[in-house]
C-alpha positions as CSV (number, residue, x, y, z in Angstrom):
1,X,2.4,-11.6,-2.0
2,X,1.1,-8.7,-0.5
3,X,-1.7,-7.4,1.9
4,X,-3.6,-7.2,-0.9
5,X,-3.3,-10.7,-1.6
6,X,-7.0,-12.5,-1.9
7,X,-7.1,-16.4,-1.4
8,X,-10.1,-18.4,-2.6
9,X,-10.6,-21.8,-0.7
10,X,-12.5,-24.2,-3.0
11,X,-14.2,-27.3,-2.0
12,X,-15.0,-30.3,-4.1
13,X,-16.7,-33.7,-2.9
14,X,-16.3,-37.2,-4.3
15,X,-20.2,-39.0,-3.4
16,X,-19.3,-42.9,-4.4
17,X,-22.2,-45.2,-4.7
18,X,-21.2,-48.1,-2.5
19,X,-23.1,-50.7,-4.3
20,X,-21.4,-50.3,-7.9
21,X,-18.9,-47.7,-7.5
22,X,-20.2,-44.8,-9.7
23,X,-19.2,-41.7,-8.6
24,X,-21.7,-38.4,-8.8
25,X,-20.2,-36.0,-10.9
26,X,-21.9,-32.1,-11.7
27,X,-22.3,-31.1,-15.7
28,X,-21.4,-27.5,-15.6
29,X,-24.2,-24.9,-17.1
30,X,-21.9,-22.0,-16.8
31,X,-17.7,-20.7,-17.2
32,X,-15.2,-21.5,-16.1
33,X,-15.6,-24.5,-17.6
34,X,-19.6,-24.7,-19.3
35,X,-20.3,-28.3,-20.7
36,X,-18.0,-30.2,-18.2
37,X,-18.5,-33.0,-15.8
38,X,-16.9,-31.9,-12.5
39,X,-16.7,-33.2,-9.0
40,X,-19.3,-31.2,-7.1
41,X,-18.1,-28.3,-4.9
42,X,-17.4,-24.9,-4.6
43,X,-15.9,-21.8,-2.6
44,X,-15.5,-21.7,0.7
45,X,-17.5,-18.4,2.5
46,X,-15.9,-17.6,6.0
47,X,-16.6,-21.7,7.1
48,X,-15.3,-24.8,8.1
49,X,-14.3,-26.8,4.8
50,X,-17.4,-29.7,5.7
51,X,-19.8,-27.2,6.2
52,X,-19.4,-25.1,3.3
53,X,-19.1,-28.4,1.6
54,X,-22.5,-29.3,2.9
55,X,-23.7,-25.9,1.7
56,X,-22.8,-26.3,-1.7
57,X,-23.9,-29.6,-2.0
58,X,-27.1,-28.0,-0.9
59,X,-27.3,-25.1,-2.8
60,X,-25.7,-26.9,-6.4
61,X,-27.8,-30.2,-6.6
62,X,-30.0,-30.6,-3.8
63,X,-28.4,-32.9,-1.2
64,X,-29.0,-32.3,2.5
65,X,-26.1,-34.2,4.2
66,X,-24.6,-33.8,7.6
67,X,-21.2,-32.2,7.8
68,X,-19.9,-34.1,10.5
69,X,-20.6,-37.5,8.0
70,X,-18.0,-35.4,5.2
71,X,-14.5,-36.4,5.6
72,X,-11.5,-34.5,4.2
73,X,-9.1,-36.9,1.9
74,X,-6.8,-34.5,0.6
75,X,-5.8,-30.9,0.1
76,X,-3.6,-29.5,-2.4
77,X,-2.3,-25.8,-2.8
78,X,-2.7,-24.7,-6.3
79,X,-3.2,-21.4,-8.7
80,X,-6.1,-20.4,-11.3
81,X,-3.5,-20.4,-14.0
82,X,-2.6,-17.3,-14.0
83,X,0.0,-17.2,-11.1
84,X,-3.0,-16.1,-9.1
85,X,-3.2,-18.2,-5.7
């Protein structure tokens, strides 16, 4: 890597109904990945992982929940495909 590098945090929130279990899943309008049903999330933008995680629940489908009531379960270190971080 180099100081060139760029490194895109994404965010992505499971919202499970805790009456039957269903989980809220996004249908994707646009690429990367049009026609899909995808945990709903995003980028990160210079913030906290909860709060841009609120923010994007916000801005994608409408939600206003606290970030101090979203808890992070997991993290994972991956590429785009491409070899690109």
């Amino acid at each position: 890597m180099t100081g060139n590098d760029t490194h895109v945090i994404g965010v992505a929130c499971i919202i499970q109904d805790p009456h039957n279990g269903r989980v809220l899943l996004q249908h994707r309008a646009k690429d990367p990945g049009s026609g899909l049903y995808v945990l709903p999330g995003g980028k990160l933008e210079a913030e906290r992982a909860d709060v841009g995680m609120a923010r994007e629940l916000r801005e994608e489908l409408c939600l206003d929940l606290d970030p101090a009531g979203l808890r992070p379960v997991w993290h994972a270190n991956d590429t785009l495909g491409n070899g690109d971080p």
